[in-house]
Residue, then its C-alpha position, 0 to 999 in steps of 0.5 A: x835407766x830413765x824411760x817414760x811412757x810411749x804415747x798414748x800408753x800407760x805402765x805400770x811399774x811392778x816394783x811401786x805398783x803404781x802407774x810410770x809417770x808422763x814425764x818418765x822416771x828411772x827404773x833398774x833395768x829389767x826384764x821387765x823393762x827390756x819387755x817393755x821397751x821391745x814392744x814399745x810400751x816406754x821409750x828411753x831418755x837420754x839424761x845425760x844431755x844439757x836442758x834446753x834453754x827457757x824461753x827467757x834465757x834464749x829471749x835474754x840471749x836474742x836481745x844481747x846480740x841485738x844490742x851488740x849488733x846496734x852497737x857496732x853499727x853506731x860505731x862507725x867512727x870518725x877516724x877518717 
């Protein structure tokens, strides 16, 4: 399972004995773990999902309908 601390928290892994990094990695499922996520030390993440678009590829994305939207109002056609 993929947990990453709760904020303000921090936890210690007890398999690496280091610190559970902000951004979270996947650890076996535990007792300790289970622990940990009943009292709110770390939260579950769903990695399962799709990433998020970047700003540039969203920004990229808002221009293209800009473009066809100038484009079809431009075509207004002299087909009369």
């Amino acid at each position: 399972m993929f947990v990453k601390p709760a904020a303000g928290r921090t936890v210690r892994d007890p398999v690496k004995g280091t610190f559970l990094p902000e951004e979270g990695a996947e650890v076996a499922e535990s007792m300790f773990w289970n622990r940990r996520l009943r009292d709110g030390d770390v939260i579950t993440v769903d990695t399962s999902a799709p990433a998020a678009k970047s700003p540039a590829a969203v920004k990229g994305a808002d221009a293209t309908a800009t473009t066809d939207k100038s484009a079809a109002s431009t075509d207004t056609g002299s087909a009369s």
